[in-house]
N, C-alpha and C positions, 0 to 999 in steps of 0.2 A: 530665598524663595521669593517668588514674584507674589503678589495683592492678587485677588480676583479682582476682575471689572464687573462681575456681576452681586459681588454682594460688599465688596471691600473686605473681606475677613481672609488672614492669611491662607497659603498655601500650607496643606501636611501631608507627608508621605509616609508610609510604615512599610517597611521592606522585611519579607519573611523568605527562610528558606527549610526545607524538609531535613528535621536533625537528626535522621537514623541513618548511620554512617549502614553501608553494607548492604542497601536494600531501597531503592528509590528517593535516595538522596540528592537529585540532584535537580530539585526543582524549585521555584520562585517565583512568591504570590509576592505584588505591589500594589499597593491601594493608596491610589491621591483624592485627596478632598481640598475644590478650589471654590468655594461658597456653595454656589447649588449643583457645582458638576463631580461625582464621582468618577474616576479613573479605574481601572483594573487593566493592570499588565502581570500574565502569569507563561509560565513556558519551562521550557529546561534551563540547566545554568549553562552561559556561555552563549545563548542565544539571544535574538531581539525580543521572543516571546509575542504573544497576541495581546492582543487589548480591546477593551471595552468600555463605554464610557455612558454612564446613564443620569438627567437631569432633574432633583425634585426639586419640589415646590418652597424648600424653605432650604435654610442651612440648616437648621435645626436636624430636620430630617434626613440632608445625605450625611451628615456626621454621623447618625443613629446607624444609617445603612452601613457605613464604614466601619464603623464599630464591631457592628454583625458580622462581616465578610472576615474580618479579621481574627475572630472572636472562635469562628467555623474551621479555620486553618490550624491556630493554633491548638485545638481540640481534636487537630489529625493528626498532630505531632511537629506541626510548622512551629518554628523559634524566632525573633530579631535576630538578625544576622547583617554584615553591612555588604554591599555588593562589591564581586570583584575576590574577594579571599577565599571559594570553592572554586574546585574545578570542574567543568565541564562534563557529563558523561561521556565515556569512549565511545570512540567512534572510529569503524574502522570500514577504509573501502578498498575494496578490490585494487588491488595494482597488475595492471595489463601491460603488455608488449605487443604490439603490432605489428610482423616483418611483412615487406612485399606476397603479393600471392605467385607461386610456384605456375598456378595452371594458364592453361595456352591461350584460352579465351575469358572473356569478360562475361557478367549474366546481365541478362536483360532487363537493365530497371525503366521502368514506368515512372518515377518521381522519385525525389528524394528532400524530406522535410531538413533542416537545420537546427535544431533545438537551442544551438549556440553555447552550449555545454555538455560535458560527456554524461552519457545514460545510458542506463538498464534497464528501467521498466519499460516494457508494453503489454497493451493489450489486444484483440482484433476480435469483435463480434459481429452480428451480423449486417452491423448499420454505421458502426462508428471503430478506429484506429486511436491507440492509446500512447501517448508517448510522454514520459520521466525523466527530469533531466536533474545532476547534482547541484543546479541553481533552487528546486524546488518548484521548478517550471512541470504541469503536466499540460499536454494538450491532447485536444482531441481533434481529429478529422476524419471526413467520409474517405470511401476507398477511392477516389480519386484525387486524393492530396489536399481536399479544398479542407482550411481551416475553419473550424467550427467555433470553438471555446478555448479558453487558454484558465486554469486554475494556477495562482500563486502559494505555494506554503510554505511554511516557515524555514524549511531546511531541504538539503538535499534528499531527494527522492530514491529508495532504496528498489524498491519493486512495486508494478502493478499486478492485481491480482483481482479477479472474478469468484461471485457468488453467484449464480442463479444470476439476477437482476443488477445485482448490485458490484460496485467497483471501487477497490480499495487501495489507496495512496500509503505504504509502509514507508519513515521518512526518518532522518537522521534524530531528529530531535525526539524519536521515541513514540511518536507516535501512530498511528494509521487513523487515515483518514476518507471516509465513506466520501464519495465522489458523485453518488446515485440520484441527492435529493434535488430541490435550486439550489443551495449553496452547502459548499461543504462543510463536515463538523467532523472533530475527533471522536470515533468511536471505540479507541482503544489507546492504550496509555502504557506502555510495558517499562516495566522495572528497569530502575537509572543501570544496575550493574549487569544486564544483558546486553550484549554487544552485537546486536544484530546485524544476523547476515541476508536470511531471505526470512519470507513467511507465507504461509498460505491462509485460506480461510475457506473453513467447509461449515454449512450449514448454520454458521455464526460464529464456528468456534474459530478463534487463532490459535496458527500453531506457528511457533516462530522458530526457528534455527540461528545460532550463536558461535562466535569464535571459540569457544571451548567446546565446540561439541554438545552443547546441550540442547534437547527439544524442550520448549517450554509450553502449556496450554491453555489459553486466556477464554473464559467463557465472553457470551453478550454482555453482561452487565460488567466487563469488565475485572473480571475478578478469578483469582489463579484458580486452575483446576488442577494440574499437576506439571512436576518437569522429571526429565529422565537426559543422565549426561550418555550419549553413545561411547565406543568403543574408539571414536577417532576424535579430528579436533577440525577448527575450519568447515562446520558444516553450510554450507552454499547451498543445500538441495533441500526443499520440507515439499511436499504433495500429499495431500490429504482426500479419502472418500469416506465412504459409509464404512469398511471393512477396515481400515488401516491409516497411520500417520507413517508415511515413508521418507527418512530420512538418511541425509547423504551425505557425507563425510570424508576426512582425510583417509579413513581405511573403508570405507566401502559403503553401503544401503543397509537401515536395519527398517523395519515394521513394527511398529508400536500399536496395540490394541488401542481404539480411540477413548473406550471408556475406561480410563486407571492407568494406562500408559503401558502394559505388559509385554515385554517383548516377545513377538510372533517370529518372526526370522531374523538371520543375521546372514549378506554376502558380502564377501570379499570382493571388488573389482576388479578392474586393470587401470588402478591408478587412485588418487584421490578422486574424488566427485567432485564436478566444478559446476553442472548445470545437473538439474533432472525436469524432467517431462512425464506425463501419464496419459497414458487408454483408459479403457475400461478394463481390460486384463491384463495389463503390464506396465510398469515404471521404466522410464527410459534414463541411465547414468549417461553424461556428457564425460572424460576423466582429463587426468592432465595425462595421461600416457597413450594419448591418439588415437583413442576409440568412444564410440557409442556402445552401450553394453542396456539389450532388452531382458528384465527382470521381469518371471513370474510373479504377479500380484499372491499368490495362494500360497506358494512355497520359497520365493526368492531366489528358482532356480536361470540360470542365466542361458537364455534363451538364442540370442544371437548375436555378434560380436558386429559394430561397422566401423571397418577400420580405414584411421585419415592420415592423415599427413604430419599433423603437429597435436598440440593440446587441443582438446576440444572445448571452447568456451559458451558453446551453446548447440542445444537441440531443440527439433519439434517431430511431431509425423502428422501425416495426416488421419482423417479419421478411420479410427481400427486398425490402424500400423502399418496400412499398405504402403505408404512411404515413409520411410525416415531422410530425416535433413539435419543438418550439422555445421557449423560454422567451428573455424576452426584460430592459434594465433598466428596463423599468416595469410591470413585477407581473404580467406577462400570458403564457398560452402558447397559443402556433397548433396547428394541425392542418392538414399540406397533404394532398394527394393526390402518385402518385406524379412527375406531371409539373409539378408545382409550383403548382396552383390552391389558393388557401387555401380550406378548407374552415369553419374557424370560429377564433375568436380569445374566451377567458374570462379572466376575472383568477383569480388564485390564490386569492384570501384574504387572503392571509399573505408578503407581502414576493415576490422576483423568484426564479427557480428557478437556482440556479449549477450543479447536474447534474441530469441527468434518467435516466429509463428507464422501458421502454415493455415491459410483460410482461402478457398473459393479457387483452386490452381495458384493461388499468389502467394509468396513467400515474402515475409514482413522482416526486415531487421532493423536492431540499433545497435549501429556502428561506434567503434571506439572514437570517434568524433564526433557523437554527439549527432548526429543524423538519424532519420527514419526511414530505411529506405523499404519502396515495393517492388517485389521482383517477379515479374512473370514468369510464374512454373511450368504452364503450360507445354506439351510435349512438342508441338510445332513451334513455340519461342523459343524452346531450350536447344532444340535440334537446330536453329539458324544462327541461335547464336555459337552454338560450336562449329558452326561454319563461318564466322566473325560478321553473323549479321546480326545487329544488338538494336532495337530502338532509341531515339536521343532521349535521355534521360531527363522531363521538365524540374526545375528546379521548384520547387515551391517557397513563395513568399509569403509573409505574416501579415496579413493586413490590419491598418491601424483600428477600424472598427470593429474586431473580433471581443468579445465581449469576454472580460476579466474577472472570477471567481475567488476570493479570499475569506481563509475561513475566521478572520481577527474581522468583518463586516453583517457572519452570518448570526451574531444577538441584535445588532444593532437592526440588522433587516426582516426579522422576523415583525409579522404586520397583528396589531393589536385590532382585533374586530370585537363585537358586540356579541352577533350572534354566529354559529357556525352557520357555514354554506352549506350551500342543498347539497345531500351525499355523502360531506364529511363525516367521520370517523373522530367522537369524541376522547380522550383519553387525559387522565388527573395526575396530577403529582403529589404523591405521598412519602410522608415522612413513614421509614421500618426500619428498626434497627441501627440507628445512627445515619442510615443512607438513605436517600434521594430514590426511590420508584418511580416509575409511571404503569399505570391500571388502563385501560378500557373503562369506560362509562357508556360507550353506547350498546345497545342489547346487541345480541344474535353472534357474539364473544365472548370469549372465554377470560370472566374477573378473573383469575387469577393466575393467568400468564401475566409476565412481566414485558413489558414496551422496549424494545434500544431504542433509546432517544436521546439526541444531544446531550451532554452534562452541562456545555455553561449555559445553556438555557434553561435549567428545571427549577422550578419555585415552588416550594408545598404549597398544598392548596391550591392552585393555579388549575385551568383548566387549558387544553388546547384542540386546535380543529386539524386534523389532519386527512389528507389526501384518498389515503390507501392503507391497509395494513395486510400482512401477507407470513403466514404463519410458520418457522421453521422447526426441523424435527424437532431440536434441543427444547421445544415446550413454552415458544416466546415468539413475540410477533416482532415482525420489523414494519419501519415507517418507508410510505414509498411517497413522493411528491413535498408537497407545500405542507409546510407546519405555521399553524397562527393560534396567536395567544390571543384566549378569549377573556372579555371583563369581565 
């Protein structure tokens, strides 16, 4: 080990890992003390992990700090372990085929992003385009392709996903990541032996989908509310409202009651479930047996069939199901009506669509290349181009000033004030229970909902100034804007 320059006292590192084989084992806390600078590197095993590094005023005191950090771990059930001799949580990602497209003409794309690795996730609201790549790349852009933000996380990126306001990064390394605030933090942390496939989030809660078929359900605070393994395996599909968790599998869609997991229906498809979509009254199955299959929300009953060409690896509709759209594995996406007539079938361009969305006539995909493409749905674009007249497609570039989000920067950047700003929203950290709370401390809120708030930033006792707070069913507030620790 090297000397500090700043105090001369050696370097020490303590390397711990989570020793309960069968159940979130597969994480790793490191803690370096090099005179007055603390280190923390923590993450999954097999990854780089995040890091944090914080400065006191003596050696004395970051060894005490160090001592603590360690002291906290081990009393979660963290061991000395040496790095390198566990293995990695599984990880498992979709494996695609992409054959040329069958149909006659091309669709009309508007732009096409590059992510420059393959993805799944998007998003598309009413201001910004969401795009996930297996580098761990997310980006955002407005609906004309111009780049806005680019967020790095630590691992590949599984799916994006919306709440209300908020927008959430599910990522190889296990965890999801709130995307909403200035900079992002982990908001959920799911257990090492889930092998996640998709997830959704309704009203705070996740509800995650697994290689085995299991639905899994993680409240705010992080912490298990129930799981229930379905009737298949390979579930790819989780969509969640007020009424139901709809999950979708190797053998079909079942309905899970959201409080206790009860199961409400159970349908059979035409095919395993490879994507799923929702309305307000109906679930939409994507299958590998060349159909879109519309499921009643009330009873599971299967509603209208829209049948493609090959497997279907992604759906969307628009709103109230007056259109369904489908992307298919050979380069092509449909457009039905609502009763299930195909209305036209184009090839993409550019590789098969693995998710879609359907926002303002424009249809959004990410291509098995790792592209974002926007495709004018419009009836007079779609109609010229089935007469082979297609728009030239801009290519969109990254420009070097696009400003970079990472969440192993978002302790280091949180800003230590005095007093809170005009307007902010007080809220305290409290030791309950062996765990970490945060309360409200300003009036005209409810003490005794619980705060989602970062976890590596919570310090008992601590107070902090935040933004906005915005209340969900589940009986807890979320943080919206700037959080700052106050003295």
């Amino acid at each position: 080990m090297s000397g500090s320059a700043m105090s001369g006292a050696p370097e020490s590192t303590t390397y711990l890992e989570l020793s309960q084989d069968g159940g979130g084992a597969h994480k790793f806390y490191e803690v370096t003390v090099a005179g007055l600078l603390v280190t923390v590197r923590y993450g999954r095993i097999g990854a780089a992990g995040q890091m944090q590094s914080t400065t006191f005023a003596t050696a004395e005191k970051a060894r005490a700090a160090a001592a603590k950090k360690v002291g906290e771990k081990v009393r979660k059930g963290y061991a000395p372990a040496i790095p390198g001799q566990r293995a990695p949580r599984p990880v498992t990602r979709r494996q695609v085929t992409s054959a040329p497209s069958t149909a006659r003409s091309v669709a009309p794309v508007l732009w096409r992003f590059r992510t420059g690795s393959s993805a799944f996730g998007i998003h598309v609201d009413g201001e910004h385009c969401w795009v996930g790549n297996q580098s761990g790349e997310v980006y955002t852009l407005d609906h004309d392709g111009g780049v806005l933000a680019r967020f790095s996380l630590p691992d590949g990126v599984k799916c994006l996903v919306a709440d209300d306001f908020w927008i959430y990064a599910g990522c190889d390394d296990g965890r999801v990541y709130d995307l909403s605030s200035k900079l992002p933090f982990a908001a959920y942390d799911i257990a090492a032996d889930v092998d996640i496939f998709w997830l959704d989030i309704h009203e705070g809660l996740l509800n995650v989908s697994d290689r085995d078929g299991r639905l899994t359900v993680i409240d705010h605070e992080d912490e298990h509310q129930w799981a229930r393994r379905s009737r298949g395996e390979h579930a790819w599909m989780v969509r969640a409202d007020d009424r139901a968790v709809y999950h979708g599998h190797s053998r079909g869609v079942t309905a899970y009651a959201p409080d206790g997991g009860g199961e409400l229906w159970h349908t059979s498809t035409r095919g395993g479930v490879l994507f799923g979509w929702q309305e307000a009254e109906a679930v939409y199955a994507g299958t590998a047996h060349r159909a879109v299959q519309r499921l009643s929300k009330t009873t599971g009953a299967i509603e209208a069939t829209y049948a493609c060409d090959s497997a279907v690896y992604s759906c969307a509709a628009s709103p109230g199901g007056r259109f369904v759209f489908a992307g298919d594995a050979a380069s092509s996406v449909y457009c039905f009506d609502q009763d299930g007539t195909r209305l036209w079938k184009l090839g993409t361009g550019g590789g098969s669509a693995l998710s879609m969305q359907y926002h303002d006539e424009r249809l959004y995909l990410v291509t098995t290349d790792g592209s974002l493409v926007c495709v004018d749905a419009s009836d007079a674009a779609i109609s010229a181009a089935e007469q082979g007249t297609v728009p030239v497609a801009r290519d969109v570039k990254l420009a070097a000033a696009v400003p970079t989000y990472a969440p192993d920067t978002a302790v280091a950047a949180v800003t230590t004030v005095a007093h809170a700003p005009a307007g902010a929203i007080v809220v305290e950290c409290v030791q309950e229970g062996g765990r970490l709370r945060v309360h409200v401390v300003s009036e005209g809120y409810d003490s005794s909902w619980r705060v989602q708030f970062p976890r590596a930033i919570r310090e008992p006792g601590v107070r902090y100034a935040v933004d906005a707070l915005h209340p969900a069913a589940g009986g807890f507030y979320r943080v919206r804007g700037e959080i700052r620790r106050l003295l």
